[in-house]
TORKEKOL-961676 format. One record per residue (C-alpha): x negated, y, z negated; residue in one letter. Coordinates in pm, whole numbers, plus 50000, padded with zeros to 5 digits. Layout:
BEGIN
XYZA...
//
This chain:
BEGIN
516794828052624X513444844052543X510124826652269X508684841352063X505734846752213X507784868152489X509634889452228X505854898052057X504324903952397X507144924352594X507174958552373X510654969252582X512324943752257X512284964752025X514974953851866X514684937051504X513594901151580X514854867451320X514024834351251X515754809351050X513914783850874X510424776950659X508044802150657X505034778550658X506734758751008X507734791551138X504314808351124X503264779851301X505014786451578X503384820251599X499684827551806X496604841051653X496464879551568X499534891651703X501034912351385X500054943651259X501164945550938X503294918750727X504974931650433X506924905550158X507864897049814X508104859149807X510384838749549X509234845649183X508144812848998X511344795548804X513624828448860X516114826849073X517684797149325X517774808649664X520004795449921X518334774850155X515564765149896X512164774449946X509014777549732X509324788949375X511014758749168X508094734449169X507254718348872X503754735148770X503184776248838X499824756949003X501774739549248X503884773149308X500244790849379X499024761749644X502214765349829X502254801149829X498704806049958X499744777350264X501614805150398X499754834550279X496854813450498X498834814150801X499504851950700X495784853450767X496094837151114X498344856351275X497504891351123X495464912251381X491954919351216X493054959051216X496234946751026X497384948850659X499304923550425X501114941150141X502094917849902X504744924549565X505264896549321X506034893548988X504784873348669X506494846448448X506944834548106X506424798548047X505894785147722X505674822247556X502994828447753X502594852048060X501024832248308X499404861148543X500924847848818X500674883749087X496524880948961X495794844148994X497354845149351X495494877749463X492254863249309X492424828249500X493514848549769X489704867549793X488304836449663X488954811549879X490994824950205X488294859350232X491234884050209X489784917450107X492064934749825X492124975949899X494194988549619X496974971249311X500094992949403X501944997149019X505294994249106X506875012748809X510495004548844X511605037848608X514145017548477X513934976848347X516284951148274X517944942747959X515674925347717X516384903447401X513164893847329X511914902546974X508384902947002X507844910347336X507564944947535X510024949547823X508214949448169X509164981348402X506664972048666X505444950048904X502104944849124X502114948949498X498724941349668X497454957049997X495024930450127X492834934450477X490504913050667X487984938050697X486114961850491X485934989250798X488494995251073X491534985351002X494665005751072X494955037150814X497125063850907X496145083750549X497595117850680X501525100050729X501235101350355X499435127550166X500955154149913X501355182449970X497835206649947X496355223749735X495465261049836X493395287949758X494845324949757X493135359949758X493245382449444X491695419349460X489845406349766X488195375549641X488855342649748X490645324149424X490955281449437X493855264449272X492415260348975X492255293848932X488325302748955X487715327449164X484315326349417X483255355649196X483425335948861X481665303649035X478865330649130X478745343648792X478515304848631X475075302448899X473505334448739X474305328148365X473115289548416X469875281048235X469015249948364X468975260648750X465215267848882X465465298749112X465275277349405X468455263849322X470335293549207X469515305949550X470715274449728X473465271649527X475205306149627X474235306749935X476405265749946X479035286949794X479385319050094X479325288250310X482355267950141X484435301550082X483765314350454X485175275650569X488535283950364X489115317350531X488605294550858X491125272050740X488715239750737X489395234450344X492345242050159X490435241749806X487695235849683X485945230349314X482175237249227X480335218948928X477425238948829X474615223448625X473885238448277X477585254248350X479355238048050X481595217848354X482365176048279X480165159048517X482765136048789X481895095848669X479435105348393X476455118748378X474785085048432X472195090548765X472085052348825X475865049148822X477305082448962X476135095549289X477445131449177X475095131948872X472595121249100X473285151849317X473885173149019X470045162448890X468755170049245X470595199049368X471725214249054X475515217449186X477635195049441X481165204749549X484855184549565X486415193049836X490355196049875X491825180350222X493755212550423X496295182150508X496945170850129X495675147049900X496255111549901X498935095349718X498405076749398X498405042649349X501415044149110X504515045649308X507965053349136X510825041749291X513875026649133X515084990949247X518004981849529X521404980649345X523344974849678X522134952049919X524254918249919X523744910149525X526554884849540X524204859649746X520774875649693X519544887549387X516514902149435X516474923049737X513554951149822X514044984749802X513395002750113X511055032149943X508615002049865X508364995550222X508505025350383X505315039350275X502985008350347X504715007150709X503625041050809X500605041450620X499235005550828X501284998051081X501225020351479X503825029351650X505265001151821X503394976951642X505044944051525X505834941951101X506134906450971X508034896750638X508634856650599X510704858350292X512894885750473X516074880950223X518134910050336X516884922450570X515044955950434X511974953750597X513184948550932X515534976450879X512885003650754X511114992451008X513514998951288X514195031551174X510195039451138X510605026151518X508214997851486X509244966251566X509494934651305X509984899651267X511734884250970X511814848150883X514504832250604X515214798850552X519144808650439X521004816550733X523424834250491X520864861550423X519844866050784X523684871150846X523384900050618X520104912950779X521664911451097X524664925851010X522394958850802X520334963351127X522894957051353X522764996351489X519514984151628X520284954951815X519404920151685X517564888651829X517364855151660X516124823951651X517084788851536X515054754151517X513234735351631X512554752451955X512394794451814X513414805852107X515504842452074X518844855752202X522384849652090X
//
C-alpha cells in the first residue's frame, strides 16, 4: 500500500491515480504546492443529482458559491505557484432570472482568495439543447476560466498550441507578406506619405530592409507595416494616452506587427462539440476530452501531476494519461470512479478509499 504523498513524489507512478470521497476532505489530505495544473467542471447549481451527493443542491446559489470557493481555496493550496486552475461552469435560472453564477464565482475568486484570472475560454458548444422557453434565447456556450497565482512565471508552453503561420512568399523578386503587400508597395506608402518628416521616411525604410532581410533569414514568418499619413487603421485607436502603437506611430511615424515563424496563438473561443458517450446512464454531464486537452499541454510539463476533484468519468485523467502526464482524480461516487477506472484502465490504475487515502488495489 502506497499515500498519497508517495504516489505525488515517486514520478515512476505514472499511472492515473483516484480517490473516493469529498473533495474539500480529500484536498486536505494533500501537501502544499504539489500539482501543476488542476482542471474541473464542478456540479452546476440545482441541475442534476449526482450519485454520492456533493455540492450543488443547497438551498441559496449563495450557499452553492461559499462551498464551492472552500474547495477552490484548497485548489489554491496545493497548486504549485507555476501552476494553472482551469475552471468550466455553467449559469442557472432561478426565478426567471440568470443568476451569473460562472462570473460571481470567478469574481470572489480574485476578490477574496487573490487568484489571478488570464483569459474567459467561450466554450461554444456548436450545438445546444432543446429549448421550450418562449422568451428566452437558447444558450450554446459556457465559460471556462484559466486562473494563476502569479502575474509572471507560471508554466506556458504557447508553442504546443499555435495555428498554423502565416508566410510571406516572393513574387517577381520581391518579398510579398500574407496580406498581400509587397516590401515594394510598403516602400512606395513611405514616399507618397505626407505627414512623415524626412528623418522619418529615412528611418522608416531603412526599419523596413531590416524586417524583410529577417524573413529571408527565417526569423519572421510575416510581417505588417502601418505607415503614418498612409490611409492604414491605427491598432487600439489613435488615442496616444491609451494605445502604445499610436504612441509609436506619433513618435516614429510607423511601428510594425510582427507574425510568429511558429504560428499564432489560438483564440479564446474554442469550438468543440459536447461528450455524447461517456457513461450517460449514471453521469450526465461528462467533459469532453477536446476541452481538456488543450489547457493540459498548454500549462501542465511533462510528467507533471493534473488534478480534477469533481473527476466524474474519468476524462481528465484519461487525456491526461495519453498526454503522458500524470493526474489525480477525486469523486465522491464510487460508481463513476468505476467507470474512470475502467476508461483508463490501458494505463494502469491506483486508488484510494477513506479515511486513511492510501493507494493500491
Amino acid at each position: 500500500m502506497i499515500t498519497v504523498n508517495d504516489y505525488i513524489n515517486d514520478k515512476n507512478l505514472t499511472a492515473p491515480c483516484f480517490l473516493c470521497g469529498d473533495a474539500l476532505r480529500v484536498l486536505a489530505y494533500l501537501p502544499d504546492n504539489c500539482i501543476d495544473c488542476v482542471i474541473t467542471s464542478p456540479p452546476y447549481y440545482m441541475k442534476r443529482q449526482y450519485l454520492g451527493g456533493g455540492i450543488g443542491l443547497e438551498a441559496t446559489y449563495q450557499e452553492y458559491i461559499d462551498n464551492l470557493l472552500a474547495i477552490v481555496k484548497e485548489i489554491y493550496r496545493v497548486m504549485k505557484s507555476t501552476g494553472s486552475f482551469w475552471l468550466n461552469i455553467g449559469d442557472s435560472y432561478k426565478n426567471k432570472q440568470l443568476l451569473n453564477i460562472p462570473y460571481r464565482v470567478a469574481i470572489r475568486m480574485q476578490d477574496e482568495q487573490n487568484w489571478i484570472l488570464r483569459n474567459t475560454v467561450v466554450w461554444d458548444k456548436m450545438k445546444g439543447a432543446m429549448t421550450q422557453s418562449k422568451d428566452s434565447l437558447g444558450c450554446e456556450y459556457e465559460p471556462m476560466f484559466h486562473f494563476v497565482k502569479k502575474k509572471k512565471g507560471y508554466y506556458y508552453d504557447s508553442d504546443a498550441v499555435r495555428k498554423k503561420p502565416r508566410s510571406t512568399y516572393v513574387e517577381n523578386g520581391a518579398v510579398v507578406s500574407a496580406t498581400g503587400v509587397s516590401g515594394v508597395r510598403y516602400r512606395r506608402k513611405i514616399e507618397l506619405s505626407t505627414e512623415l518628416t524626412e528623418e522619418q521616411r529615412r528611418n522608416a525604410c531603412q526599419a523596413l530592409d531590416n524586417v524583410l532581410d529577417r524573413i529571408k533569414k527565417g526569423e519572421l514568418s510575416d510581417f505588417r507595416m502601418v505607415i503614418k499619413g498612409a490611409n492604414q487603421r491605427v491598432t487600439n485607436g489613435d488615442t496616444v494616452n491609451l494605445s502604445g502603437r499610436a504612441k509609436e506611430l506619433q513618435e516614429k511615424g510607423f511601428y510594425f506587427l510582427y507574425y510568429n515563424p511558429d504560428g499564432s496563438m489560438i483564440s479564446d473561443v474554442w469550438q468543440i462539440i459536447p461528450e455524447d458517450t461517456q457513461g450517460r446512464k449514471l453521469h450526465f454531464a461528462p467533459f469532453p476530452e477536446d476541452l481538456v486537452k488543450t489547457p493540459i499541454v498548454l500549462t501542465c510539463p511533462p510528467e507533471g501531476i493534473v488534478l480534477d476533484p469533481f473527476v466524474g468519468t474519468g476524462t481528465t485523467s484519461y487525456v491526461a494519461a495519453q498526454l503522458k502526464r500524470r493526474s489525480i482524480g477525486i469523486d465522491m461516487a464510487q460508481e463513476y470512479l468505476e467507470l474512470a477506472e475502467n476508461r483508463c484502465a490501458e494505463y494502469g490504475c491506483l486508488y484510494c478509499r477513506p479515511p486513511e487515502f492510501t493507494l493500491g488495489k
